[in-house]
N, C-alpha and C positions, 0 to 999 in steps of 0.2 A: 254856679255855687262856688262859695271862698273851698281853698284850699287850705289845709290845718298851717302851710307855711304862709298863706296870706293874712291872717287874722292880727289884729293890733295885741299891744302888748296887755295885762292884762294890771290892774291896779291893786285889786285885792288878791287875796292868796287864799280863800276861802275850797277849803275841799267836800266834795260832795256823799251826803251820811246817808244810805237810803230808810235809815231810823225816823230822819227827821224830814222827809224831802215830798212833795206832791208834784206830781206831773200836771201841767198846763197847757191842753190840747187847744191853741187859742183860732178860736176862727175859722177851721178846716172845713167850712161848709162851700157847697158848690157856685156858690154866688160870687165867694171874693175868689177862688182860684180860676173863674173862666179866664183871668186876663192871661195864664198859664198855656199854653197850648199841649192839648194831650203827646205823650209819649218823645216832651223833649227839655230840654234843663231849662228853668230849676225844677218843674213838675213833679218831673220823675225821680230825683233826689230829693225832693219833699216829704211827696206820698210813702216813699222807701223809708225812709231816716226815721220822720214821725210815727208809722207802723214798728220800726224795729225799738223805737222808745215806750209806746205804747205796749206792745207786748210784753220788753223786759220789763217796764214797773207792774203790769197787772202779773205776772211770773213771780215777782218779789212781795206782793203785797204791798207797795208804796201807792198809794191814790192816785188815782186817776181821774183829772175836773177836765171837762169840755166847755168852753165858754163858746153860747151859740146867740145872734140876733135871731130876735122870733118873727122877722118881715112881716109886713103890710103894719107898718107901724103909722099910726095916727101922728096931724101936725105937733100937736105938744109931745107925743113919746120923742117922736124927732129930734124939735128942738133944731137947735142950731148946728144939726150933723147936717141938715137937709140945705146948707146955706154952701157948705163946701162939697157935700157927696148927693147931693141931690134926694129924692124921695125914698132910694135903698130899693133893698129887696124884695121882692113878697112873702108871702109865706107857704106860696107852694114848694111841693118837696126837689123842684127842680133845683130853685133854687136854695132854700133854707136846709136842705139835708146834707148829709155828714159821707164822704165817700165810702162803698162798704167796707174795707178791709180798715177801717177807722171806725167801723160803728159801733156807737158804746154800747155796754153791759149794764147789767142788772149792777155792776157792784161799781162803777161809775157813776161821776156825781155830772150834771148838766147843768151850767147854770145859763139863765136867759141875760145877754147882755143887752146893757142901750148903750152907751157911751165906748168910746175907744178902749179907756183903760177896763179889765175885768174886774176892779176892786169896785168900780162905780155902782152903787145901788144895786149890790150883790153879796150875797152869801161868803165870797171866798173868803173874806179877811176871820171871819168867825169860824166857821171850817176850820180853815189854817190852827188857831187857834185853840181849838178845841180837840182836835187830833193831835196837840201838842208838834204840831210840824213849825218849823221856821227858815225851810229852803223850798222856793219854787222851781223848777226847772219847767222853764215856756219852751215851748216849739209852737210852727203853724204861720201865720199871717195877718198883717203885714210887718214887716221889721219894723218899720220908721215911723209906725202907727200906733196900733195897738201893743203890740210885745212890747215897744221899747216905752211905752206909756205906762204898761201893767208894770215893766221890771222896775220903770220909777217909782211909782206907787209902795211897790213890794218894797222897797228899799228904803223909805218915808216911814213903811210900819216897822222897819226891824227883820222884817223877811227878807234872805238872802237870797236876791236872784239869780239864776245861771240860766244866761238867752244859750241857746245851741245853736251856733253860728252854723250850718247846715242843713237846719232843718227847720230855719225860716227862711221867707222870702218874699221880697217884692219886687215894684211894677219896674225896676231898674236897678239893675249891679250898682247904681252908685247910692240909690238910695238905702240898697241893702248894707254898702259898707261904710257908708255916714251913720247909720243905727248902730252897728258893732263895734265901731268906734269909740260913740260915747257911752256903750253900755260899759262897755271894758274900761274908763277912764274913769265913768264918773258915779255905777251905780251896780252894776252887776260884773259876774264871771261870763266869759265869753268862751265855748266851748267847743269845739265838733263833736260830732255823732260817737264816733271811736272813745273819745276819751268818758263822756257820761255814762258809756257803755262799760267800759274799765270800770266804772267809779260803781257800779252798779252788777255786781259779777250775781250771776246764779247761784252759785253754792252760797251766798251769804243772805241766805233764807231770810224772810222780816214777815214777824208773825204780827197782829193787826195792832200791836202796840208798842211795836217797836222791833231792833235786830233780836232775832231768837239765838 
């Protein structure tokens, strides 16, 4: 995992409002993290980082969206993922489920992804919208894929993204820190764990329509 002194510089100056912000638990199912080996980095600073986000926004009231593929996905849901990642997952719970200490609530929102980006023929961008929120803050998997696909997206609609440089990860440190790179340069805030956590303090209660 980067180091809060490894991370590139950051372009925008955008501060993070838990008024207006949704948490985006992107991918955290057991299928894309096998390539992770149990109980050694980044794994283990994943599963940690995304759990201590996860809990402070359901703590705060700020939303909480899981973007999940629903495997055994047919050739046309495929499409042309199945050209670069092959036929995917199934949809048993081995692999298409959520690790426990990430599993969602009744008061969590799921949405089923097919494409890389979560905006893709999905719920979020209305969501977003309709909760009056216009910051996302992503964690989960993979950097240089889906998050850093979803922060372009988010950033296309006007939604300010903040990738959490430590609590994503992928299949290689370099592709991790080619993603943080151009999030920070060209579309999103790049952040570590500590600081969204900062940004995000307990005592600044958020009742379901915003800071109380």
């Amino acid at each position: 995992m980067p180091r809060p002194a490894d991370l590139p510089s950051n372009t925008a100056s955008w501060q993070i409002d838990p008024g207006r912000a949704v948490l985006l638990v992107h991918d955290m199912q057991h299928y894309f993290l096998a390539p992770f080996t149990a109980g050694t980095q980044p794994r283990t600073d994943l599963l940690t980082h995304v759990t201590a986000l996860r809990e402070r926004c359901a703590a705060l009231g700020v939303p909480v969206v899981y973007s999940a593929q629903p495997g055994d996905m047919n050739p046309e849901q495929r499409g042309l993922l199945a050209d670069f990642w092959g036929p995917g997952m199934s949809a048993a719970p081995e692999d298409s489920g959520i690790p426990a200490p990430l599993t969602p609530t009744e008061h969590d929102t799921v949405l089923t992804k097919w494409r890389a980006s979560a905006f893709h023929d999905t719920p979020l961008l209305g969501l977003l919208r309709e909760r009056g929120r216009d910051q996302l803050i992503i964690c989960g998997v993979y950097a240089h894929v889906g998050v850093l696909l979803t922060a372009c997206d988010a950033f296309a609609h006007g939604v300010r993204p903040f990738v959490v440089a430590d609590a994503v990860a992928d299949f290689t440190p370099e592709f991790h820190r080619m993603a943080l790179r151009y999030a920070a340069t060209r579309c999103a805030m790049v952040l570590p764990t500590a600081s969204v956590l900062e940004a995000l303090p307990v005592r600044a209660a958020v009742a379901a329509g915003g800071v109380a």
